[in-house]
C-alpha positions as CSV (number, residue, x, y, z in Angstrom):
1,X,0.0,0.0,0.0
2,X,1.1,3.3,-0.9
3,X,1.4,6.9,1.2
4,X,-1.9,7.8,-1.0
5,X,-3.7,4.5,-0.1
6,X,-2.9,4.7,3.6
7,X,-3.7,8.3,3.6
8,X,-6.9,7.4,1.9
9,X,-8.0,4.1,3.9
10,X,-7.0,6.2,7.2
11,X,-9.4,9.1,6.4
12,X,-12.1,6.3,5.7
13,X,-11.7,4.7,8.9
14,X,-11.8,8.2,11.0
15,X,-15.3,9.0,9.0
16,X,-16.8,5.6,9.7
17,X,-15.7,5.8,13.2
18,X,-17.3,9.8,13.6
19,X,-20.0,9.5,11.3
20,X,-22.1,11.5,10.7
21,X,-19.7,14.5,11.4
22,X,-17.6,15.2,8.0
23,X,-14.1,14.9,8.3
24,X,-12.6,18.2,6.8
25,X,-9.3,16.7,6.4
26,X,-8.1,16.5,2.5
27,X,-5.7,14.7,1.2
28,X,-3.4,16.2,-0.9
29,X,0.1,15.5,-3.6
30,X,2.6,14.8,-1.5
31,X,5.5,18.5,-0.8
32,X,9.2,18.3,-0.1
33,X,9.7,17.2,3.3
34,X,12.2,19.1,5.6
35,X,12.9,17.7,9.2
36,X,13.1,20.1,11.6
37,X,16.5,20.4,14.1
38,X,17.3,18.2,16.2
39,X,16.2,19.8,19.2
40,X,12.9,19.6,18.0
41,X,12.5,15.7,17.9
42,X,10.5,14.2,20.5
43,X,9.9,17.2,22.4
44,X,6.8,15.7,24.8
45,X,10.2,13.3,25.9
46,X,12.5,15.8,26.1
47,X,10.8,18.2,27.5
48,X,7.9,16.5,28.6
49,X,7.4,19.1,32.2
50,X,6.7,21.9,29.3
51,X,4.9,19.8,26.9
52,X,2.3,18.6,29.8
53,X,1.6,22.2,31.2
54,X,1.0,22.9,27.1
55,X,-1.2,20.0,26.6
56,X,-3.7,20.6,29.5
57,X,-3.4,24.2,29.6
58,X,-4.6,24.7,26.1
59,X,-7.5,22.5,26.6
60,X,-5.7,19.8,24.0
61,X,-6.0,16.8,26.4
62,X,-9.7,17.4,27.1
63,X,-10.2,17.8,23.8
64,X,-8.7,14.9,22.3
65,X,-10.4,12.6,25.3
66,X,-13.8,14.0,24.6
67,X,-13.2,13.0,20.8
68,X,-11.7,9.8,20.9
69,X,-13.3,8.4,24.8
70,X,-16.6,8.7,23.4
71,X,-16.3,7.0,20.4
72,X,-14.4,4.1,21.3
């Protein structure tokens, strides 16, 4: 299976599994890729003090346990 086939049979799965709700997510040609520094990989490990005050403080945990909780 290819990047466009997994892309394709990931976004089916994620509108079976919140349907009726339309997933806006498109899929699009693939761009150039460019990793970012090294300092940037796996920052929740790295700097995972920081990365939990930003993921309950912006309401991102919440968020992501009322989407995916409820529809399990």
């Amino acid at each position: 299976m290819d990047q466009k086939e997994a892309a394709e049979h990931s976004l089916a799965a994620v509108a079976k599994k919140f349907a009726p709700t339309p997933i806006a997510t498109k899929i699009l040609p693939a761009q150039p890729f460019y990793a970012a520094e090294h300092y940037h990989q796996d920052y929740y490990k790295t700097h995972a003090i920081n990365y939990d005050m930003y993921k309950y403080g912006s309401g991102r945990k919440a968020r992501l346990d009322e989407l995916w909780d409820g529809k399990k």
